[in-house]
PDB file with SEQRES, HELIX, SHEET and CRYST1 records, atoms N, CA, C and O in Angstrom:
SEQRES   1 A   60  UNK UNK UNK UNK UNK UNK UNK UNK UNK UNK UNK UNK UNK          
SEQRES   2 A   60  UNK UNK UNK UNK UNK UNK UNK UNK UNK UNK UNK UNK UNK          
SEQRES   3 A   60  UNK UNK UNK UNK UNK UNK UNK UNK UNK UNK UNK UNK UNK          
SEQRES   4 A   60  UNK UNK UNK UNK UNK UNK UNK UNK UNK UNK UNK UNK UNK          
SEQRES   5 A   60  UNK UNK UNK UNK UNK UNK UNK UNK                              
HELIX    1 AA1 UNK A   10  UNK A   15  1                                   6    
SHEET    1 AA1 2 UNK A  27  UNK A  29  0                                        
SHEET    2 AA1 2 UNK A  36  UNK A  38 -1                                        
SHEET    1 AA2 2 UNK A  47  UNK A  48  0                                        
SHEET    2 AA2 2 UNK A  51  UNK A  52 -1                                        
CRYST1    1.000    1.000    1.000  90.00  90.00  90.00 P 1           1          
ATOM      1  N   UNK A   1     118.700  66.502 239.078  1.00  0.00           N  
ATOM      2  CA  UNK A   1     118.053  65.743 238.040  1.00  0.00           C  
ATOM      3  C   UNK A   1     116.548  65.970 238.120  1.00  0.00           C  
ATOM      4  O   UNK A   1     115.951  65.983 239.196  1.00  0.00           O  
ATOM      5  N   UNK A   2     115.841  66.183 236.700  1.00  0.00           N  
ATOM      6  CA  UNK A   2     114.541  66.456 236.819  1.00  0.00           C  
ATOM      7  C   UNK A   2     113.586  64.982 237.350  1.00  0.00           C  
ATOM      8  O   UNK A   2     113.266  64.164 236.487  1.00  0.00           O  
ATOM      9  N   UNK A   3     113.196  64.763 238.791  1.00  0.00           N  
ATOM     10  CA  UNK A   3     112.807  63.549 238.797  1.00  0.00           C  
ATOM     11  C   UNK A   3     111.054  63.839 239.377  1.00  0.00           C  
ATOM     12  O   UNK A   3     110.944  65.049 239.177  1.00  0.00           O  
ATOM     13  N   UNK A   4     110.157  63.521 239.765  1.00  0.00           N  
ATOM     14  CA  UNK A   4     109.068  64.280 240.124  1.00  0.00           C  
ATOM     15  C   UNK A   4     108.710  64.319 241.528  1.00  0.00           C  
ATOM     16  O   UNK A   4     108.787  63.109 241.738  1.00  0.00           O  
ATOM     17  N   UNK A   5     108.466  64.683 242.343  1.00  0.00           N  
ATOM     18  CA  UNK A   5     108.559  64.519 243.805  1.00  0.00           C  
ATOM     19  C   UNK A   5     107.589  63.442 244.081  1.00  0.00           C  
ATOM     20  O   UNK A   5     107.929  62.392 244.626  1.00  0.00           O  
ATOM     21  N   UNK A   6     106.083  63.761 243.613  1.00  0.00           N  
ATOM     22  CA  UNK A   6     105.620  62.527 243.738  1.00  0.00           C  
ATOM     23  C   UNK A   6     104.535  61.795 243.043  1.00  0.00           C  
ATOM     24  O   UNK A   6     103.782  62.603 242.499  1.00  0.00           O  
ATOM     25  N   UNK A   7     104.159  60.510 242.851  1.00  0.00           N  
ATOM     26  CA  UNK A   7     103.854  59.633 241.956  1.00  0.00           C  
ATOM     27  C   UNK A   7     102.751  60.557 241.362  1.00  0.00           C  
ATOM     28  O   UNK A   7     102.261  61.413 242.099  1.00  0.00           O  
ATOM     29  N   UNK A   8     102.303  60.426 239.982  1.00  0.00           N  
ATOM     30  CA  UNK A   8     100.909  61.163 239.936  1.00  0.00           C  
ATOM     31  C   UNK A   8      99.852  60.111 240.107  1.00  0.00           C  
ATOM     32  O   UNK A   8      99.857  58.985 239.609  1.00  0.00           O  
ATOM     33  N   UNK A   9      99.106  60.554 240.748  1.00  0.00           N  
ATOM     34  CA  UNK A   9      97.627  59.582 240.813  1.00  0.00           C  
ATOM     35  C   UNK A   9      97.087  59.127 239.476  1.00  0.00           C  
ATOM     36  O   UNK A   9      97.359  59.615 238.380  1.00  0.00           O  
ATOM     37  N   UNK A  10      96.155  57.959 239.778  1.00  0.00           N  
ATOM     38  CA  UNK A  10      95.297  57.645 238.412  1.00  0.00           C  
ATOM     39  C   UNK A  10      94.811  58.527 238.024  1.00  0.00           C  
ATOM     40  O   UNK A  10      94.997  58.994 236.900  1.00  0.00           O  
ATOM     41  N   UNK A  11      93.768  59.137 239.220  1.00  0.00           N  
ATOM     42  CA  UNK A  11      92.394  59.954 239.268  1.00  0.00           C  
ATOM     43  C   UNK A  11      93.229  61.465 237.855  1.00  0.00           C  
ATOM     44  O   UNK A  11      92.841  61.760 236.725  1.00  0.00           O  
ATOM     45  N   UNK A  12      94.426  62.026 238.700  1.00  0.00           N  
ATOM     46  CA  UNK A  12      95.268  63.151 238.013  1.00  0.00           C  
ATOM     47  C   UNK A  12      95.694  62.588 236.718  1.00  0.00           C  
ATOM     48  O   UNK A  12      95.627  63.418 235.811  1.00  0.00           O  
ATOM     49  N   UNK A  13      96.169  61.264 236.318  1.00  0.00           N  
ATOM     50  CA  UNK A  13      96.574  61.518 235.169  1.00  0.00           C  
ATOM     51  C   UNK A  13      95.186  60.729 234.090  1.00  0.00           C  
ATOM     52  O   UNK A  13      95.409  60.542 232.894  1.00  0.00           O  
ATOM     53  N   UNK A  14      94.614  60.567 234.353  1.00  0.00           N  
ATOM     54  CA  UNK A  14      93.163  60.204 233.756  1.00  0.00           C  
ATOM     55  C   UNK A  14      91.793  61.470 233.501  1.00  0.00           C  
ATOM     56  O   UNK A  14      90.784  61.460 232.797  1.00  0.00           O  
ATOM     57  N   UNK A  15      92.393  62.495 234.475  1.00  0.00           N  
ATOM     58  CA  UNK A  15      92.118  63.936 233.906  1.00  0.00           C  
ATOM     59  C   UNK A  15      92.600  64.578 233.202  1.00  0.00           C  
ATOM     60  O   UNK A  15      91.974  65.446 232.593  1.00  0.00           O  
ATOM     61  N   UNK A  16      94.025  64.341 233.032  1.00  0.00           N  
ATOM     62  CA  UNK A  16      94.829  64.692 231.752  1.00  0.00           C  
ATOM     63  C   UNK A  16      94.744  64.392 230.672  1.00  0.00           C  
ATOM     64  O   UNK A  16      95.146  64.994 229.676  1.00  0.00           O  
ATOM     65  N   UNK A  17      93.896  62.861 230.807  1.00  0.00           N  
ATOM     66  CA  UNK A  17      94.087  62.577 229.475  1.00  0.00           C  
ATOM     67  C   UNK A  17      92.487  62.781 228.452  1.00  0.00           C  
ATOM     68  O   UNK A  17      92.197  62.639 227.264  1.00  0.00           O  
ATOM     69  N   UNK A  18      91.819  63.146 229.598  1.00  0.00           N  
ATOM     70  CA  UNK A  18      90.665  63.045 228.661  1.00  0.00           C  
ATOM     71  C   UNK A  18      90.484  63.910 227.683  1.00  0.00           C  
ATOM     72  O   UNK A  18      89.369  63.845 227.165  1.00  0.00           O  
ATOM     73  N   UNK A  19      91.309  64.809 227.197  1.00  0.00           N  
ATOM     74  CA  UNK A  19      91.356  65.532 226.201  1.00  0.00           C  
ATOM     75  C   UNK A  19      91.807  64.905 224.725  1.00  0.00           C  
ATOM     76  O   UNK A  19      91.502  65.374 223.628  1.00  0.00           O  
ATOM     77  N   UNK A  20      92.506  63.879 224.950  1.00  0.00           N  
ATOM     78  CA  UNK A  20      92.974  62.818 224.370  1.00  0.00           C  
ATOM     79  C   UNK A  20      91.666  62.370 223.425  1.00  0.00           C  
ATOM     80  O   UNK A  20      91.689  61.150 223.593  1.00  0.00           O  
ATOM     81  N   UNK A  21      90.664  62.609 222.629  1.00  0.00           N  
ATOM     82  CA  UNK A  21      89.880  62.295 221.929  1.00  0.00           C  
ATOM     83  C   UNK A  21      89.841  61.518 220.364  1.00  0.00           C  
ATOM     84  O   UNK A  21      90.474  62.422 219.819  1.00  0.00           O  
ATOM     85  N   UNK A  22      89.751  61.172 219.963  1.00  0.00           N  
ATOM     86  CA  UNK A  22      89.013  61.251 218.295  1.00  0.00           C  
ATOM     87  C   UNK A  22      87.944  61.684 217.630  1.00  0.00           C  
ATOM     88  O   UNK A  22      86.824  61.202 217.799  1.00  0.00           O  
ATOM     89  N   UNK A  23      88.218  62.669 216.786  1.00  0.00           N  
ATOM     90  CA  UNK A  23      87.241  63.268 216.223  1.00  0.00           C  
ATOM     91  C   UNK A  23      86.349  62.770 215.450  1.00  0.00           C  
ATOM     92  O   UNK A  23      86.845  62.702 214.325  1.00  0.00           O  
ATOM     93  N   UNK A  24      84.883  62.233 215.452  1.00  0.00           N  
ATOM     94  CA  UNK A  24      84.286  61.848 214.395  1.00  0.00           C  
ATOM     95  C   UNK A  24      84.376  62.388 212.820  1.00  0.00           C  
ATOM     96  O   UNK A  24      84.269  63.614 212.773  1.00  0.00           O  
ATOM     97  N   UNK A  25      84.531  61.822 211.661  1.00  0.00           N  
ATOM     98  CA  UNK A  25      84.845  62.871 210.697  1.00  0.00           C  
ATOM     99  C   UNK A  25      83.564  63.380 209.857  1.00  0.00           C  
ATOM    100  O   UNK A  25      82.672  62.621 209.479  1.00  0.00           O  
ATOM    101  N   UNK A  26      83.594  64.594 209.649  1.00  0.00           N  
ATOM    102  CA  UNK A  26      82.855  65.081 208.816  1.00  0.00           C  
ATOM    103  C   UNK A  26      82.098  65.013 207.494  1.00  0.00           C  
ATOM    104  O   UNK A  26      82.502  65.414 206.403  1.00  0.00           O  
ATOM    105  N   UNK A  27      80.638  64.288 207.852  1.00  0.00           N  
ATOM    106  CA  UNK A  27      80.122  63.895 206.530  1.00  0.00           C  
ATOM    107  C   UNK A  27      79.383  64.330 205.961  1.00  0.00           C  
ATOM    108  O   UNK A  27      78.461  64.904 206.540  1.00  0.00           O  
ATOM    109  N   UNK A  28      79.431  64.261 204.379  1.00  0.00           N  
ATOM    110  CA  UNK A  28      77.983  65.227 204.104  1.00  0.00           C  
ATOM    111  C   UNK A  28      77.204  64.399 203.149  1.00  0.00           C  
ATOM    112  O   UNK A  28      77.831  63.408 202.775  1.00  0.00           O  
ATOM    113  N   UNK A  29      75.951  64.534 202.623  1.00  0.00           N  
ATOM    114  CA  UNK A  29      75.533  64.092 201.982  1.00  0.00           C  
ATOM    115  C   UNK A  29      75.519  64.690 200.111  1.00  0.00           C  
ATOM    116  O   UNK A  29      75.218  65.783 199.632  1.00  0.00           O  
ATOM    117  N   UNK A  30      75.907  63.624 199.578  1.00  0.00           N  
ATOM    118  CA  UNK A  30      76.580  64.466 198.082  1.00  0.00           C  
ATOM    119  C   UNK A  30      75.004  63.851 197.172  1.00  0.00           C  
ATOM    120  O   UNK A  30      74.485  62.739 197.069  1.00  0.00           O  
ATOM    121  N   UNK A  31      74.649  65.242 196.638  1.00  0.00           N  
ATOM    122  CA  UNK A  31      73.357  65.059 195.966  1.00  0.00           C  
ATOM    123  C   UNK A  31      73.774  64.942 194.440  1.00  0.00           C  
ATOM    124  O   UNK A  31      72.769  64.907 193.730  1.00  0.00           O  
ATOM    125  N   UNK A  32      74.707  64.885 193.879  1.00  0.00           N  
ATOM    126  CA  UNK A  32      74.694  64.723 192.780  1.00  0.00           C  
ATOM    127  C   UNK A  32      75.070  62.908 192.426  1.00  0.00           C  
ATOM    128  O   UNK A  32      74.890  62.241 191.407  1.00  0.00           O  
ATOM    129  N   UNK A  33      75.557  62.612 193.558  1.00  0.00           N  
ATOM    130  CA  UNK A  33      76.240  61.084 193.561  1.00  0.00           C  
ATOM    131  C   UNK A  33      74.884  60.142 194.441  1.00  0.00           C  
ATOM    132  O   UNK A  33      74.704  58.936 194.268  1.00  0.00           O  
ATOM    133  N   UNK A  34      74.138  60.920 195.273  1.00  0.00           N  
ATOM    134  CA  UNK A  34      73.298  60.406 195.774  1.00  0.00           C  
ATOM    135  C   UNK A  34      74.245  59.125 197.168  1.00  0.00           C  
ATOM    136  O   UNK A  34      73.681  58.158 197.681  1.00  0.00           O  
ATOM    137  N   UNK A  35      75.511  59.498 197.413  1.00  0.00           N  
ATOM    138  CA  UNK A  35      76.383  58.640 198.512  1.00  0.00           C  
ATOM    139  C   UNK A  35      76.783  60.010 199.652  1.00  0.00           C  
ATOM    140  O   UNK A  35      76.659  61.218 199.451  1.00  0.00           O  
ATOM    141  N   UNK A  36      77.093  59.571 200.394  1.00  0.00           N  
ATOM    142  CA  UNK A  36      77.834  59.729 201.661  1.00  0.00           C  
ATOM    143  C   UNK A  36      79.055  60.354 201.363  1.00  0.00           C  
ATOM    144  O   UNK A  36      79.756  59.587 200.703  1.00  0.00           O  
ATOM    145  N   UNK A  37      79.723  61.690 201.632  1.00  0.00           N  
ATOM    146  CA  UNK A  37      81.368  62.116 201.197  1.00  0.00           C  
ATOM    147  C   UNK A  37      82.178  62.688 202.358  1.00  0.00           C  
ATOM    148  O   UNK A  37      81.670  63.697 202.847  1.00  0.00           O  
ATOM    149  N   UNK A  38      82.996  62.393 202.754  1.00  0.00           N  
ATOM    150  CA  UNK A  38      83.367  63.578 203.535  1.00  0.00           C  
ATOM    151  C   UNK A  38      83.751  65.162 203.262  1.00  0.00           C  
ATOM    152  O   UNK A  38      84.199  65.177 202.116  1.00  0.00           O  
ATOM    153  N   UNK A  39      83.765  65.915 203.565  1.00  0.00           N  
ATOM    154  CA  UNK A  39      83.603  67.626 202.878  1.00  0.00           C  
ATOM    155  C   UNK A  39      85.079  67.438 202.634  1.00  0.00           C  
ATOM    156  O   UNK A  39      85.864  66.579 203.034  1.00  0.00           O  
ATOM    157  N   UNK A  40      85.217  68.446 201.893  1.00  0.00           N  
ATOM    158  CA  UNK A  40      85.805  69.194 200.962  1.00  0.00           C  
ATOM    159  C   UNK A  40      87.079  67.929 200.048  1.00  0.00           C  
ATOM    160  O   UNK A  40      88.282  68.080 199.837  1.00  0.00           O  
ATOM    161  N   UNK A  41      86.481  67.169 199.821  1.00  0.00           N  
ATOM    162  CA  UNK A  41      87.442  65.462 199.419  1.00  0.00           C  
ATOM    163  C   UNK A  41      86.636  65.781 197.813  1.00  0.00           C  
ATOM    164  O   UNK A  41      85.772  66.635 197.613  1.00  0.00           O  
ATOM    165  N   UNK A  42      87.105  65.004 196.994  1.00  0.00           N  
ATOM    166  CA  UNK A  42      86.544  64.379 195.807  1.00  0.00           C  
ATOM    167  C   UNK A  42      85.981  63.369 195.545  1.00  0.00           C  
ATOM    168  O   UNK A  42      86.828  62.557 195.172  1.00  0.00           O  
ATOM    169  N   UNK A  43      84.661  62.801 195.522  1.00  0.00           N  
ATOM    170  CA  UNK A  43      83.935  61.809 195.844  1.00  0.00           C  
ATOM    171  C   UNK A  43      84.627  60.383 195.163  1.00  0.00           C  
ATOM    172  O   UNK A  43      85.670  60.523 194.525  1.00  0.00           O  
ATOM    173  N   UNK A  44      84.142  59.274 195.282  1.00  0.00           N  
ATOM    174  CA  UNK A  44      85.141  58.020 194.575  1.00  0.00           C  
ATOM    175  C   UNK A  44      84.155  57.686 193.114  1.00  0.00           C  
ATOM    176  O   UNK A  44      84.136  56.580 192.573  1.00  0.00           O  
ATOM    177  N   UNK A  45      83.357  58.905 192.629  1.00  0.00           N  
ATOM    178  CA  UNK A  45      83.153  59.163 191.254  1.00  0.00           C  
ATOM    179  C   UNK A  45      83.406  60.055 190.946  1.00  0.00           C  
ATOM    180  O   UNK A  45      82.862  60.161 189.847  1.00  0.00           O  
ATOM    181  N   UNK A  46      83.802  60.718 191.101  1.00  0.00           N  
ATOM    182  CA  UNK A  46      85.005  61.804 190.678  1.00  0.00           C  
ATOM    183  C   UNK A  46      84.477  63.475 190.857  1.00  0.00           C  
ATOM    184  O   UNK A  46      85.016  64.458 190.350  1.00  0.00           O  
ATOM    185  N   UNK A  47      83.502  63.453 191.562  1.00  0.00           N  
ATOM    186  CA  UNK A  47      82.506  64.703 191.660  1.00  0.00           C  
ATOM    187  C   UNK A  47      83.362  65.867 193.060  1.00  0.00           C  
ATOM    188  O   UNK A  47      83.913  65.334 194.024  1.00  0.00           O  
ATOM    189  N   UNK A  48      83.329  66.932 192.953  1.00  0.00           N  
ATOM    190  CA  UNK A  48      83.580  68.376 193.805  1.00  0.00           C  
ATOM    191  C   UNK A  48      83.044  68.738 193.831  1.00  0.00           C  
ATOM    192  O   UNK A  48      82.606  68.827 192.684  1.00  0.00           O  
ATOM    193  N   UNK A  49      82.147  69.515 194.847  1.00  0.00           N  
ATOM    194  CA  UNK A  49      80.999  70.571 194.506  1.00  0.00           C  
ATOM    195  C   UNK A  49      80.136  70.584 193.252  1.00  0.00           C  
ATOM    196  O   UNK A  49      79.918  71.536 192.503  1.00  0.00           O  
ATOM    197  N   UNK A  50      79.603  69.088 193.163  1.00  0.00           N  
ATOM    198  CA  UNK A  50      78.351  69.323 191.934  1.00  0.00           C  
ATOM    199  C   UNK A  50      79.070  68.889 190.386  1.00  0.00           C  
ATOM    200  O   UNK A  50      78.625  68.621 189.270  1.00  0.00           O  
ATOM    201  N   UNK A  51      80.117  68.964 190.870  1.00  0.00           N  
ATOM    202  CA  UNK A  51      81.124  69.032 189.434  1.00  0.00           C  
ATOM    203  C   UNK A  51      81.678  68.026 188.947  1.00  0.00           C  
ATOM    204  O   UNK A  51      82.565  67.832 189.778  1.00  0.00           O  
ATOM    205  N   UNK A  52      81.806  67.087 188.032  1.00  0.00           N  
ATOM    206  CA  UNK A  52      82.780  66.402 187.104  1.00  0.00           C  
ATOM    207  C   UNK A  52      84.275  66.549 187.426  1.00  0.00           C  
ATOM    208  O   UNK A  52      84.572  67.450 186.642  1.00  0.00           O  
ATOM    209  N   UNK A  53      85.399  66.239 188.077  1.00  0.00           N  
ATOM    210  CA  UNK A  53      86.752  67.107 187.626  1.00  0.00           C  
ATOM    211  C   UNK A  53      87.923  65.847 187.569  1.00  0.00           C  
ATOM    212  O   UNK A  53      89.005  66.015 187.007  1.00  0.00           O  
ATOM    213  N   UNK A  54      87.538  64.564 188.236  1.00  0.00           N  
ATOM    214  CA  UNK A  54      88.060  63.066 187.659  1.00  0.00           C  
ATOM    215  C   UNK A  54      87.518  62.343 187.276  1.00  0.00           C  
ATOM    216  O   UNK A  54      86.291  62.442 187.286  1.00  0.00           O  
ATOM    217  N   UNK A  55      88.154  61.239 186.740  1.00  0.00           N  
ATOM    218  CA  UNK A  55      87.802  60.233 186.284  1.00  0.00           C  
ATOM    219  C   UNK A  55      87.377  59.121 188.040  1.00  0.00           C  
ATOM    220  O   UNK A  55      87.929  59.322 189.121  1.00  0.00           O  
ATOM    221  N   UNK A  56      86.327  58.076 187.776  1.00  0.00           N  
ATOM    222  CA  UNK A  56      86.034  57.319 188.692  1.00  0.00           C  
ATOM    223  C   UNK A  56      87.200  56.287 188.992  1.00  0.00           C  
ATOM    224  O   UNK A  56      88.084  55.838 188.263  1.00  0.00           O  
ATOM    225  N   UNK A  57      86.868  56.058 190.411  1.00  0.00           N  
ATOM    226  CA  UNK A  57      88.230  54.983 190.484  1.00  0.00           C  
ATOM    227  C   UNK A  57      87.715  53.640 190.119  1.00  0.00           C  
ATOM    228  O   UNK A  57      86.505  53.784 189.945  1.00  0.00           O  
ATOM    229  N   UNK A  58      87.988  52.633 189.956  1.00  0.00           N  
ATOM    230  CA  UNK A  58      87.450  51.016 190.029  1.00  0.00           C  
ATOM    231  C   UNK A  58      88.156  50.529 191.411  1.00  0.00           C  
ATOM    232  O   UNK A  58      89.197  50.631 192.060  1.00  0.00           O  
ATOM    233  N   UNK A  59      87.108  50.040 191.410  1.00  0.00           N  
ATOM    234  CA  UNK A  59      86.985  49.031 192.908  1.00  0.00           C  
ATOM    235  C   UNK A  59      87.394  47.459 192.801  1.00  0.00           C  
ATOM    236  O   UNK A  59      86.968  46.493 193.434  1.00  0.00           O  
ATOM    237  N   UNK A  60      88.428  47.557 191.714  1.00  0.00           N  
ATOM    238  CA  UNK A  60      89.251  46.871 192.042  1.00  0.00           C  
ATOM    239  C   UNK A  60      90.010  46.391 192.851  1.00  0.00           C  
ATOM    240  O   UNK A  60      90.813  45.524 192.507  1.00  0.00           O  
TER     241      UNK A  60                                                      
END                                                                             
């Protein structure tokens, strides 16, 4: 039976895990909206790259 010979340490499995991260996400600044976007998304006025291509949502 696969069982492990012996216990793993904190120190060992707390080195394992530090890879374990969250990525901050990627923001840019959108000059046509003059707000905050994250890249390559459609802003929540409806702008892409400079562009018009939806309608705005309401914040309803």
């Amino acid at each position: 039976m696969a069982v492990p010979a012996r216990r793993t340490s904190k120190a060992k499995k707390n080195k394992r895990r530090t890879h374990y991260k969250v990525a901050a996400p990627t923001v840019k600044f959108d000059e046509t909206t003059g707000d905050y976007s994250r890249s390559h998304r459609v802003s929540l006025k409806g702008y892409y790259k400079g562009r018009k291509i939806a309608k705005a949502t309401s914040a309803e």
